[in-house]
C-alpha positions as CSV (number, residue, x, y, z in Angstrom):
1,X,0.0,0.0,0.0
2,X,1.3,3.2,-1.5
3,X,0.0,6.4,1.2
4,X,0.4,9.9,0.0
5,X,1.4,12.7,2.1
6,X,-2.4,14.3,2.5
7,X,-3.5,10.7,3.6
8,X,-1.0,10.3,6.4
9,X,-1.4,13.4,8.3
10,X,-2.5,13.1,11.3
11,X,-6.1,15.4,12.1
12,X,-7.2,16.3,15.3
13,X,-5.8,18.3,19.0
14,X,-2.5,18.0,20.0
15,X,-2.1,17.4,24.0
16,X,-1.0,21.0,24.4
17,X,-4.0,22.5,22.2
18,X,-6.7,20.0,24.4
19,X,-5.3,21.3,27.3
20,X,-5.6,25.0,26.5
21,X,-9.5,24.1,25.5
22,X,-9.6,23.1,29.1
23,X,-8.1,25.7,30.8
24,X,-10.4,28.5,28.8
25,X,-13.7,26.3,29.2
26,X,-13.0,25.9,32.9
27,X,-12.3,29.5,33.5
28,X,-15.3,30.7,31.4
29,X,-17.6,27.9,33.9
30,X,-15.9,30.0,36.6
31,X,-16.7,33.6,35.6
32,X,-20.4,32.4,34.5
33,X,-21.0,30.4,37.7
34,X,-19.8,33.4,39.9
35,X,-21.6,35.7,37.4
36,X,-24.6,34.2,37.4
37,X,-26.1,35.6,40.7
38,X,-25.1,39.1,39.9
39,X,-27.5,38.9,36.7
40,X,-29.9,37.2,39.2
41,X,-29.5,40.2,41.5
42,X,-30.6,42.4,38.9
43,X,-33.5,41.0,37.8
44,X,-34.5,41.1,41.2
45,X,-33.9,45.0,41.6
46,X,-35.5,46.1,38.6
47,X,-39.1,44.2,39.7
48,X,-38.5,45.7,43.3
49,X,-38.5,49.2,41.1
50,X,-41.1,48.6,39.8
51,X,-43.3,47.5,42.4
52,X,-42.2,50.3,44.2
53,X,-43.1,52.6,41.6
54,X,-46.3,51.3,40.6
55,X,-47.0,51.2,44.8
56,X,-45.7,53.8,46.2
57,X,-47.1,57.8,45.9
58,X,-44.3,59.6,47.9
59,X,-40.6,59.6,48.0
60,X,-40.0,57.7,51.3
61,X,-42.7,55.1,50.7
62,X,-41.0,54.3,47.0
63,X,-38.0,53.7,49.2
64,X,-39.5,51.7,51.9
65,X,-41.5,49.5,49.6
66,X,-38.3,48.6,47.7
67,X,-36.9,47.8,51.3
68,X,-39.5,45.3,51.9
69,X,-38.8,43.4,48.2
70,X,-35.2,43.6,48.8
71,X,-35.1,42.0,52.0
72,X,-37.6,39.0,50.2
73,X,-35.4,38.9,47.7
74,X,-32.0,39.3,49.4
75,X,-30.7,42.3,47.5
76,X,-27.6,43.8,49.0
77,X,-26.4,45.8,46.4
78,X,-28.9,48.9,46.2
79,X,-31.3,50.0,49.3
80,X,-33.9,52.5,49.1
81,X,-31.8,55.9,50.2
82,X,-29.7,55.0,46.7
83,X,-32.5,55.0,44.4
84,X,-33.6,58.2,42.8
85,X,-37.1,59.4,42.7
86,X,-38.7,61.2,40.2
87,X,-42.1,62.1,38.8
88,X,-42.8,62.3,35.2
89,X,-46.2,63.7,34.8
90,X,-48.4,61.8,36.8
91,X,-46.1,58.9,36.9
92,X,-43.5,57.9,39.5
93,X,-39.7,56.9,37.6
94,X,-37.2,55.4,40.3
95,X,-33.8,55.1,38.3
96,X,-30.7,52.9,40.1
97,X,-27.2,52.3,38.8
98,X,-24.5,50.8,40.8
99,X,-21.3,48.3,40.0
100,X,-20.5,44.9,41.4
101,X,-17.2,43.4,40.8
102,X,-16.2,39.7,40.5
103,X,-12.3,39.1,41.4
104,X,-10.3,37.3,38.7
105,X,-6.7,36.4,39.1
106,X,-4.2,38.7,42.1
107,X,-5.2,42.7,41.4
108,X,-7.6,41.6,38.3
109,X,-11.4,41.9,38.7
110,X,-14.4,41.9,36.1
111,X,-16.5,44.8,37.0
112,X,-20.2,44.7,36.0
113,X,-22.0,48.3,35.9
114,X,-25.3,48.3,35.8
115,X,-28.1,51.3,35.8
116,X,-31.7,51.3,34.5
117,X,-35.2,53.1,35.2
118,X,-38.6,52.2,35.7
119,X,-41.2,53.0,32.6
C-alpha cells in the first residue's frame, strides 16, 4: 500500500491544544457560575422598582417599599436611600445604577456596571 502525504497526516488536538480548550472552558464555567447571581440580582432589583413605583405615591414610601422586596429577595447591592425618585407627569420613575465586581486572578477583577429606570 502506496499512502500519499495528505493521507498520512495526522487530524485532530495535539495534548498542548486540548489542554488549552480546558483551561479557557474551565475558566469561562468559573466567571459564569460566579456571574450568574449578579445577573440574578438584577433582575431582582428592577421588579422591586417597579413594584415600588407602581405602589408607592411619595418619595419615602418608594424607598421603603423597595426595602421590603429587597429583603424578600435578598438584595444587597442597592437600598432604598440609593434609588432616585422622580415624577414624570403623573407617573412615578425610580432610576438605580450601581457596580458589582467579580475578582479574577491577584489585582484583576471583572467589573459589572449596571443602571436602568422604571417605565
Amino acid at each position: 500500500m502506496h499512502r500519499t502525504v495528505a493521507q498520512s497526516r495526522q487530524r485532530g488536538m495535539s495534548f498542548i491544544g486540548l489542554i488549552v480548550m480546558g483551561v479557557l472552558v474551565v475558566s469561562i464555567f468559573a466567571i459564569g457560575g460566579q456571574s450568574l447571581p449578579i445577573f440574578m440580582e438584577y433582575q431582582a432589583i428592577h421588579k422591586a422598582a417597579n413594584k415600588a413605583a407602581h405602589e408607592g405615591t411619595t418619595v419615602p414610601e418608594v424607598r421603603a417599599i423597595f426595602d421590603r422586596a429587597g429583603a424578600i429577595d435578598n438584595i444587597s447591592s442597592v437600598k432604598g436611600q440609593d434609588l432616585e425618585v422622580t415624577k414624570n407627569g403623573d407617573k412615578i420613575v425610580v432610576s438605580y445604577k450601581y457596580a458589582r465586581e467579580v475578582p479574577l486572578v491577584g489585582p484583576a477583577y471583572l467589573v459589572y456596571r449596571f443602571h436602568g429606570q422604571t417605565q
